[in-house]
C-alpha positions as CSV (number, residue, x, y, z in Angstrom):
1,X,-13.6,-140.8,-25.9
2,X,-17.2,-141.8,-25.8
3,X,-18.4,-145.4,-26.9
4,X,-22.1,-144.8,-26.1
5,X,-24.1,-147.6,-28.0
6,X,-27.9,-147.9,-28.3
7,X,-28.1,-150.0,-25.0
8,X,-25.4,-148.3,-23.3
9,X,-23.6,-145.6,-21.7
10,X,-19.9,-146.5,-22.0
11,X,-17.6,-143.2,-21.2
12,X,-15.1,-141.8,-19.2
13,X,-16.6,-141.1,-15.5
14,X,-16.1,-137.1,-15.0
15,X,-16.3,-137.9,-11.2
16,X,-14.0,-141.1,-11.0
17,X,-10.5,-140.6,-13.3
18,X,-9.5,-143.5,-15.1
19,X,-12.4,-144.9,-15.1
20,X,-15.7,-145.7,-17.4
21,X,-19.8,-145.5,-16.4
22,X,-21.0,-149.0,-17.3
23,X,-24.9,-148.5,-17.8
24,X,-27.6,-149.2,-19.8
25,X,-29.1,-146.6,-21.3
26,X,-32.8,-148.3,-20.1
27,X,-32.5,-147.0,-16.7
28,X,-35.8,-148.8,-16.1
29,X,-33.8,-152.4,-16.8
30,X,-32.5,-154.3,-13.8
31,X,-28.8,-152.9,-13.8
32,X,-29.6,-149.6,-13.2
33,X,-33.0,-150.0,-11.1
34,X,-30.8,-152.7,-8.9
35,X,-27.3,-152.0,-8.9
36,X,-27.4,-148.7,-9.4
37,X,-24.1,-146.3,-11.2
38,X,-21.7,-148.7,-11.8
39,X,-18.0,-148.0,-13.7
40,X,-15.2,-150.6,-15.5
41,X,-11.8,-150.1,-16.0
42,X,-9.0,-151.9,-17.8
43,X,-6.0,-153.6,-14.9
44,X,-4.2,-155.0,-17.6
45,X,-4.5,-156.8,-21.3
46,X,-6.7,-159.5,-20.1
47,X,-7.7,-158.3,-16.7
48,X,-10.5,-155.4,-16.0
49,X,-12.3,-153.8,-12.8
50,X,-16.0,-153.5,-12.6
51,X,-17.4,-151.1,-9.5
52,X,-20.2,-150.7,-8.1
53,X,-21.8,-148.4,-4.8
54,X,-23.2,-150.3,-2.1
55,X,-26.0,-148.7,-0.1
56,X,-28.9,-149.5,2.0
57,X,-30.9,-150.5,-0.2
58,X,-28.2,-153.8,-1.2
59,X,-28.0,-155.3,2.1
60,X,-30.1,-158.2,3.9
61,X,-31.3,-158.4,7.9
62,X,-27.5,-158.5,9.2
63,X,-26.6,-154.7,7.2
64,X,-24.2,-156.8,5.3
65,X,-24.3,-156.5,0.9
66,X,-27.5,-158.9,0.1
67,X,-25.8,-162.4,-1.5
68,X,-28.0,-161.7,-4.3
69,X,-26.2,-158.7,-5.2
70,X,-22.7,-160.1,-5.3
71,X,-23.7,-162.7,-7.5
72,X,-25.7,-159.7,-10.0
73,X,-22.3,-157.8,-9.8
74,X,-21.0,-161.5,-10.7
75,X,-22.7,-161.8,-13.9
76,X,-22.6,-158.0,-14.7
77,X,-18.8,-158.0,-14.8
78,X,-18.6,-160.9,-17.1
79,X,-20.1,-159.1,-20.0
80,X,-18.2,-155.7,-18.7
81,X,-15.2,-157.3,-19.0
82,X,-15.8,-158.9,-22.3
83,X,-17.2,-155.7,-24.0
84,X,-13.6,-153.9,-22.3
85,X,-11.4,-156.4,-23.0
86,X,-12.1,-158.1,-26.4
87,X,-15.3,-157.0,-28.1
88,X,-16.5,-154.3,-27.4
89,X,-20.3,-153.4,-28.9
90,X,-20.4,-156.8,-30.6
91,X,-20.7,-158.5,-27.0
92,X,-24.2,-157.3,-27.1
93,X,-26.2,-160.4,-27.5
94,X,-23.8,-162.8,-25.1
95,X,-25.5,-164.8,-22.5
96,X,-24.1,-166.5,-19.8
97,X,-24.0,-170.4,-20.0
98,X,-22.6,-170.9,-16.3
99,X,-21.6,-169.0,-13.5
100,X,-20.2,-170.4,-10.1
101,X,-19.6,-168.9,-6.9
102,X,-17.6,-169.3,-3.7
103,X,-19.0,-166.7,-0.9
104,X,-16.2,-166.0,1.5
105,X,-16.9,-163.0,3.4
106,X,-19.4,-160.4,3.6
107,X,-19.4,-157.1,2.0
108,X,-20.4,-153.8,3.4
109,X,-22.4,-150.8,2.5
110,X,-21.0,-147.6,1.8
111,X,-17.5,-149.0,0.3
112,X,-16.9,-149.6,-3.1
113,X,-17.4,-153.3,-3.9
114,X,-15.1,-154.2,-6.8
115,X,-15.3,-157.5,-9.2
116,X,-11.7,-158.0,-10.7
117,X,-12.2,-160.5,-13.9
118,X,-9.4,-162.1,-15.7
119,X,-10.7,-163.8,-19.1
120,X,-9.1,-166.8,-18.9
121,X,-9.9,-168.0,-22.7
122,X,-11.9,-166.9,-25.7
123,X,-12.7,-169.4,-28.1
124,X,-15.3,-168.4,-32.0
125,X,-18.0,-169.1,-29.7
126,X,-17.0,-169.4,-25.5
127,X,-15.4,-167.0,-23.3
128,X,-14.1,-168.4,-19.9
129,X,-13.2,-166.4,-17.3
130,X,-12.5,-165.8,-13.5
131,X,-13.0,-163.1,-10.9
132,X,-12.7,-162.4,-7.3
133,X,-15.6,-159.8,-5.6
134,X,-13.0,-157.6,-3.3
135,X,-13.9,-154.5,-1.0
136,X,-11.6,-151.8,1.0
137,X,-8.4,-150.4,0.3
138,X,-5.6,-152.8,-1.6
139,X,-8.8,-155.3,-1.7
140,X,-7.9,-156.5,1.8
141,X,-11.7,-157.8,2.3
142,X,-12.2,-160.9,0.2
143,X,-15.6,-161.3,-0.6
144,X,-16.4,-164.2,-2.9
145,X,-14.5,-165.8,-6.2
146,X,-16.0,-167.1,-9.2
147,X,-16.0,-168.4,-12.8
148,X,-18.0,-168.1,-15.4
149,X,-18.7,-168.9,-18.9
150,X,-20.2,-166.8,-21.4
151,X,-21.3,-167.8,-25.0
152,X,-20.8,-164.8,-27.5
153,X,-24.1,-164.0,-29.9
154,X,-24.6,-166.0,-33.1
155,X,-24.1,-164.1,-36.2
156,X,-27.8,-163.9,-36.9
């Protein structure tokens, strides 16, 4: 099932089961120019999964995933887990209010680098929510947490 919008490409991966390509349909916007193919799956009713591909070209001087990078992945799996979890298309127009970040290890290229996002509330106007940045098999590579707080569109 495809849920392709005007801005993006939402639809099962053929190369990744189970999951869904999160990408703007402007590939010449920062998601796809700087993070590059990224996917989102649903964990569970209030939790979701947001990959991305580390490579070269995201790390800093010590070969390590750039801290500028976690904290895009961050914000981009706010607004994927909103749009997966509770509104789909209408999240389109949601801007992020706050977003704070605990770094606690270093990612590394060439493994999937994962955001895991729990919404914690939704509110007519607020979604709260939490996430940890996780890398490796079973997650065993902690890389930062965070929270974040996302105001949906106005009805204009």
């Amino acid at each position: 099932m495809s849920e392709d919008s005007r801005d993006f490409r939402y639809a099962p991966d053929p190369d990744h089961p189970g999951w869904h390509s999160w990408n703007l349909s402007d590939d010449t916007r920062f998601n796809a120019q700087t993070m590059g193919h990224m996917l989102v799956r649903r964990e569970a009713d209030r939790l979701c999964r947001v990959r991305m591909f580390p490579e070269r070209r995201h790390t800093n001087l010590l070969d390590m995933v750039h801290g500028a990078v976690t904290l895009a992945l961050m914000d981009i799996s706010l607004f994927a887990a909103m749009r997966t979890l509770l509104m789909g298309d209408a999240a389109a127009g949601s801007v992020t209010l706050e977003l704070s970040s605990q770094f606690i290890g270093a990612g590394k290229p060439g493994v999937p680098l994962d955001a895991v996002v729990e919404i914690m509330r939704e509110t007519r106007r607020m979604v709260f929510l939490r996430g940890m940045i996780v890398q490796g098999e079973s997650d065993e590579n902690l890389v930062a947490s965070f929270s974040g707080i996302v105001r949906k569109p106005s009805g204009k």
